[in-house]
N, C-alpha and C positions, 0 to 999 in steps of 0.2 A: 417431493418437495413442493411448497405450495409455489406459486408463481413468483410471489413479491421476494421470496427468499432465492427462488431462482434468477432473479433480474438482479439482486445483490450481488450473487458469486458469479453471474457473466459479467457485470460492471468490474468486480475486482478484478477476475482475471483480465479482462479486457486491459483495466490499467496498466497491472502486474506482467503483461505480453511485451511491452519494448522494453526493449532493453535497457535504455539507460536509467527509466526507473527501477524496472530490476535492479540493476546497481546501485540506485540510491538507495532504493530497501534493505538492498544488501548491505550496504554501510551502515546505515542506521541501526541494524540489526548487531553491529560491532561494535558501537556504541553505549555509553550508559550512560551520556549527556542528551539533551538537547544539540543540534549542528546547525551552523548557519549554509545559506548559500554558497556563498565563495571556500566554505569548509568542505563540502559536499561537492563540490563540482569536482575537486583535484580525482576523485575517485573515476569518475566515467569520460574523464581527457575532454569534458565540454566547458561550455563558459556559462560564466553564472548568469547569464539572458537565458540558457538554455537550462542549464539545471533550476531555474527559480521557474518558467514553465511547466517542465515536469515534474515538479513538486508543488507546482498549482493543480494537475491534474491529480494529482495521489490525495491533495487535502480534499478532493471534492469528492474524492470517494471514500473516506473516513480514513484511509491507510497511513496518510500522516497528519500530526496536531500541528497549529502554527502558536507558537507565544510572542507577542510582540510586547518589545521592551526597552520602549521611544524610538530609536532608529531602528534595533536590531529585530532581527524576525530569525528565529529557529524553530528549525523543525525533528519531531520527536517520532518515529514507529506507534503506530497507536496497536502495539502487541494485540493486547486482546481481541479487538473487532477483525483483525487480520488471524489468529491465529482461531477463532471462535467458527470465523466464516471456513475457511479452508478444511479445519475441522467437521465441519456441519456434512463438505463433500465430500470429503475421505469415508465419515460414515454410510453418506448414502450409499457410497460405490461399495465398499466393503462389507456392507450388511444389508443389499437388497438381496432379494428372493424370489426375484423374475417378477414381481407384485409391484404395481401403479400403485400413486398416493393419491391419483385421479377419478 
């Protein structure tokens, strides 16, 4: 894997490692709307000061989109760049051949 792509999928996992984004992923992933804050927090037993941080971390890592719609703000799984990335690793691991891409 080249670097830049390797700093990608340590950054995602890096996000994707606590837990209660885990869980928000995991919600979202239940989903087939957009969810706001205060929709999102009841999942991981935190308050929305804490779920609106951890889905500040996840939008800076592309994992979730934000739409803003005057007051309200929801947040959407951004599927593909999460399932493209994870993808990209499953490959490497599954179809290396003991051979550097270095």
């Amino acid at each position: 894997m080249k670097e830049l792509e390797t700093q990608k999928i340590a950054d995602l996992l890096k996000a994707l490692g606590e837990f209660n984004r885990l869980s928000l992923v995991y919600e979202l992933c239940q989903c087939n709307t957009p969810q706001n804050a205060m929709c999102l927090c009841n999942c991981c037993s935190v308050d929305a000061s804490v779920a609106s941080r951890h889905l500040k971390v996840l939008k800076q890592e592309g994992i979730v989109t934000l739409e803003k719609n005057g007051r309200e703000r929801t947040y959407a799984l951004n599927r593909g760049y999460v399932a493209k990335s994870l993808r990209l690793l499953a490959d490497k691991i599954e179809n290396n051949n003991g051979d550097s891409d270095e």
